[in-house]
N, C-alpha and C positions, 0 to 999 in steps of 0.2 A: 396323526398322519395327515400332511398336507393331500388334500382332495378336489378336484376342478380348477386344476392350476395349469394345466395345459390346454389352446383352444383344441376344437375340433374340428382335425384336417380332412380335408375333402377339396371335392375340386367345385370350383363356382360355378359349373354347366350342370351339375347334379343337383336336381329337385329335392327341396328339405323339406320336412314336413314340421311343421311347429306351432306348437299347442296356446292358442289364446284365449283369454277369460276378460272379455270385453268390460265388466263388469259392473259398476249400477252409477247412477246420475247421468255426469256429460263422458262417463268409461265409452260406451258405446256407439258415442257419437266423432269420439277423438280416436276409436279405436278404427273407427271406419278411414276417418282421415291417413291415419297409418297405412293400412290395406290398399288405397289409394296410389299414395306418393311410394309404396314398394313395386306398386302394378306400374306407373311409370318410369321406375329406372330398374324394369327389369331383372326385380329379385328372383332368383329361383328360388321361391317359398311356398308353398300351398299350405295354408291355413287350417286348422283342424278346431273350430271353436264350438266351446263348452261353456253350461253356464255355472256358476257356482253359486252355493248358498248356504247356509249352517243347517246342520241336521243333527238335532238333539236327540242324544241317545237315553235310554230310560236310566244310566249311570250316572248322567249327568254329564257328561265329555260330548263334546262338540264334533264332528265330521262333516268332510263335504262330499258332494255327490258321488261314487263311486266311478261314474265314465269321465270326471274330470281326475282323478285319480290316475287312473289306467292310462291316461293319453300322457300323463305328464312320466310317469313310467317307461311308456315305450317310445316316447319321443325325446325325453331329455331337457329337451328347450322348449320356454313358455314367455309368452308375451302375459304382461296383465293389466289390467286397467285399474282405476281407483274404488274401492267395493265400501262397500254401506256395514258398519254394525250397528244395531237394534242397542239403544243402553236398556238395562234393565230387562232383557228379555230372558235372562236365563244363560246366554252360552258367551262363551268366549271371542275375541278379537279374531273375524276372518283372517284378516294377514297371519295372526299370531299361528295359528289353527295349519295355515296353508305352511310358515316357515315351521311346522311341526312334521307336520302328514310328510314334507319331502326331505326332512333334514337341512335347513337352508341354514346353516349357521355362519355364513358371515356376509353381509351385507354390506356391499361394495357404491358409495357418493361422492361421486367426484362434484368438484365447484371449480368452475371455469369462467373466468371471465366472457361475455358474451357482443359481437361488435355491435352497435347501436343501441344496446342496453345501456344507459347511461345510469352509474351508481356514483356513488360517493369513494367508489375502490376502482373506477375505468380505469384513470390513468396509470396508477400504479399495478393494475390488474392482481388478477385474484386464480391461483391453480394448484389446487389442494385434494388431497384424496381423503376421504372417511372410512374408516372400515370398523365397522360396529357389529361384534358378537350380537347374534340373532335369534337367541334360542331360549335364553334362559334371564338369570338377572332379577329386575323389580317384576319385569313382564311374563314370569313363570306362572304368574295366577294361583299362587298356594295364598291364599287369605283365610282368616277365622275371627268367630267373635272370642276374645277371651270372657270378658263379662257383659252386659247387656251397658252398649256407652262407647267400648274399650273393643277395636280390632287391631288386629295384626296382620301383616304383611312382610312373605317371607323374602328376602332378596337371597336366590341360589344362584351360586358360582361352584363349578367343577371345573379339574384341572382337563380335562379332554375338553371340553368348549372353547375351554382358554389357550389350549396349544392351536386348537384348529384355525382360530381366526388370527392369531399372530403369527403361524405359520401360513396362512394364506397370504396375509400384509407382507410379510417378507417377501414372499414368493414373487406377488406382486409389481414391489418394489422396485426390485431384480429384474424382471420382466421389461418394466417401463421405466427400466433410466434412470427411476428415483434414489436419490442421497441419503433422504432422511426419516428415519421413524419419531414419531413422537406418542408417549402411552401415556392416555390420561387417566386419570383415576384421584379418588378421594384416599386414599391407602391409608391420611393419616389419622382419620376416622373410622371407617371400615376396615380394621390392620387386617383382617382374615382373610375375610372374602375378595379386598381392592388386592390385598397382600398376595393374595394365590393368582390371582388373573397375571400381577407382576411378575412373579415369581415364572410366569412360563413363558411371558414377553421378555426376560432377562436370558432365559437359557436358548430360546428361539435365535436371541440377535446373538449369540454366541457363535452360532453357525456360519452369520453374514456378516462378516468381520469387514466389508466394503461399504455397507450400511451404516450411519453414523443413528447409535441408539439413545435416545433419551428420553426422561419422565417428568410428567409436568399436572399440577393440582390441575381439578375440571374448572374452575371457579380461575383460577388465574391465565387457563388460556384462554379462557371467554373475554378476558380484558386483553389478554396479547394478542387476538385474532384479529379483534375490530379495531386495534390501534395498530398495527400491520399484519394484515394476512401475508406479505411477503415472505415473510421469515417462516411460514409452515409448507409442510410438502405432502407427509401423508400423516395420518393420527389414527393410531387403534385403540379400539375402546370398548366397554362392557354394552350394555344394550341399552339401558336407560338412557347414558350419559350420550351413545351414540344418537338416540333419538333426536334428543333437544338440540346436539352440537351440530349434527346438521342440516336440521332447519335454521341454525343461526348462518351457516357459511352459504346456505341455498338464499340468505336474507342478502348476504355483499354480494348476489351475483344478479338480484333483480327477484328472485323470489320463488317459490315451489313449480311458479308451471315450466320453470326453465331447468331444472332440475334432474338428470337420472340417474337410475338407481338400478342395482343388480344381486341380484341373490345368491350363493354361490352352498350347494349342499355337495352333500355322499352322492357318491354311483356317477360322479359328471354331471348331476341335475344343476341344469343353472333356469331362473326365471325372473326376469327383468320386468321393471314395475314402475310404472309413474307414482310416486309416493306423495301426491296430494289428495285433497277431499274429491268428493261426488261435485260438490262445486253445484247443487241442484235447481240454485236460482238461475244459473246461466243453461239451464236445458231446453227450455221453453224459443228461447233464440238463438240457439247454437252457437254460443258465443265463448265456448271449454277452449281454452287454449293445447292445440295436443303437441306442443314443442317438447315437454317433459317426456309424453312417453314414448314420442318419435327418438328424443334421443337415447332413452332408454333400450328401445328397437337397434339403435344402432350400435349401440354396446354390445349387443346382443349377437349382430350381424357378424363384426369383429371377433368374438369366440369363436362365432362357426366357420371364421378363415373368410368370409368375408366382407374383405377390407375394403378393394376396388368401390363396393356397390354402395359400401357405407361412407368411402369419401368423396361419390359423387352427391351423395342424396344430401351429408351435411354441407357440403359446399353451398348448394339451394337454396339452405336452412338458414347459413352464416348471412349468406347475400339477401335475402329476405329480409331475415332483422334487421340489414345494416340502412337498406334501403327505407326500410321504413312506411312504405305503402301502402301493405296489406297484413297490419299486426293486429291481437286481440289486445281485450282493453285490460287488460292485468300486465301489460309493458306499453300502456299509452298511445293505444290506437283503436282503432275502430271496426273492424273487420270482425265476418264470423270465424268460426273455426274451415267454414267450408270455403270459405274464402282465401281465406292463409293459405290452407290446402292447396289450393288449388293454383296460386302464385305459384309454389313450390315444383310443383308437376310442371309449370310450363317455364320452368328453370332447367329446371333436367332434361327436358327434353329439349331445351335450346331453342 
């Protein structure tokens, strides 16, 4: 059953309340930036933040704090920053953890060309959508030793993960205009597992008979992306395959801090996420670029019907990059993050 497919209508002079989880390295400093440039163009949003961290239970399973739980419950929409996991400590991937605890199973990357970004894909530009099953896959966490040398690693695919996010793609699709599906997968290795995820992208596009359906090996549109991203539009995929493919398509567009992402589970929970690192060496100078999770915020803004506030604040954004003035140094400038910022706020306010 298609789930958080509809934004949430309300009127723009109503105060929303929406859950953020600042979260660790340059999270908190980019996240401030955010709070910033909403407080000058006049979001109706009031903030509700929480902090998050793993809490290992005597089972072994991983949890996070319970009043970041409960807020993301009774609020629905969550901002989040970039969060830290410990290797070796015992518990499991906070993200992983968090697109568990809320059901977030499809995970929404768009890649957009960006103006004064200059890449090796500007002129031709670059506008492509990801949507990468969230939940399950290599990143399920079922590993064993068989012998002492010899582990395993299970890769689980179910047919209910696999309708939700290809029926979310379609939905999607539908929604914004798009022509094209494209489902990548290894099938011809993995006949089962790649074979059931297709198996319910095939009967899904049965539905959108407007939608032009097609399947393509992971390994050959990594060579047809970078040799024309024109030719792609949206691409649904298993989790692994989602992971790496787009960080490759966040690569043609200038790189992760430019980057956003959306999470989309059960009950209408949706939590939108800057999906780069803590970034820890640049905290000490405030020099976290927070374009990724400003536009991740704005992604955000747009589900909740507002558009207005989102296409003034990205207009700021556009004309910043383009300009070229006041950018961090991971798009070749020199500015901190508070800096950036703060160009932006006196864009919107004119």
């Amino acid at each position: 059953m298609f789930l958080g497919r509809a934004a949430l209508r309300s009127s723009t002079r109503a105060l929303h309340t929406v859950t953020l989880f600042p979260g660790d390295g340059i999270g908190p400093q980019i996240s401030e930036s955010v709070k910033n440039i909403f407080a000058a163009a006049e979001v109706p949003i009031q903030w509700e933040e929480r902090q998050v961290y793993p809490i290992l239970e005597p089972n072994g399973k991983t949890r996070i704090p319970e009043d970041a739980v409960e807020s993301i419950f009774k609020n629905k929409i969550g901002l989040k920053g970039p969060m830290r996991t410990a290797i070796g400590k015992g518990h499991v991937s906070l993200n992983l953890t968090i697109r568990r605890t809320f059901g977030l199973y499809a995970n929404v990357r768009p890649a957009k060309s960006v103006p004064g970004v200059i890449t090796p894909y500007s002129a031709e530009g670059v506008d492509c959508v990801i949507m990468r099953e969230n939940t399950e896959g290599e990143y399920s966490g079922i590993e064993h030793t068989v012998v002492p040398g010899v582990v395993q690693s299970v890769k689980l695919i179910t047919r209910e993960a696999s309708r939700n996010v290809a029926e979310y793609a379609f939905q999607y699709a539908k929604d914004h205009g798009r022509k094209n599906i494209v489902a990548l997968h290894k099938a011809n290795i993995m006949k089962m597992s790649d074979g059931m995820f297709l198996e319910q992208c095939r009967e899904v596009a049965a539905k959108y008979p407007e939608i032009s359906y097609k399947e393509m090996y992971l390994d050959s549109a990594c060579l047809k992306i970078v040799s024309d991203p024109s030719k792609f539009d949206v691409m649904v995929m298993p989790n692994l395959y989602g992971d790496i493919f787009s960080d490759l398509t966040a690569g043609l567009i200038g790189g992760l801090g430019l980057a956003p992402s959306g999470n989309m589970g059960k009950d209408g929970i949706a939590i939108y996420e800057a999906v780069h690192g803590t970034a820890d060496d640049l905290v000490e100078q405030n020099k976290g670029n927070p374009t990724a999770l400003l536009m991740s915020a704005l992604m955000m803004l747009r589900h909740m019907g507002l558009k207005t506030h989102a296409d003034k604040i990205e207009g700021a954004v556009l004309e910043t990059l383009k300009e070229r003035k006041f950018v961090t140094g991971d798009i070749g400038g020199t500015a901190t993050n508070p800096e950036y910022a703060a160009e932006i706020c006196r864009k919107i306010k004119g």
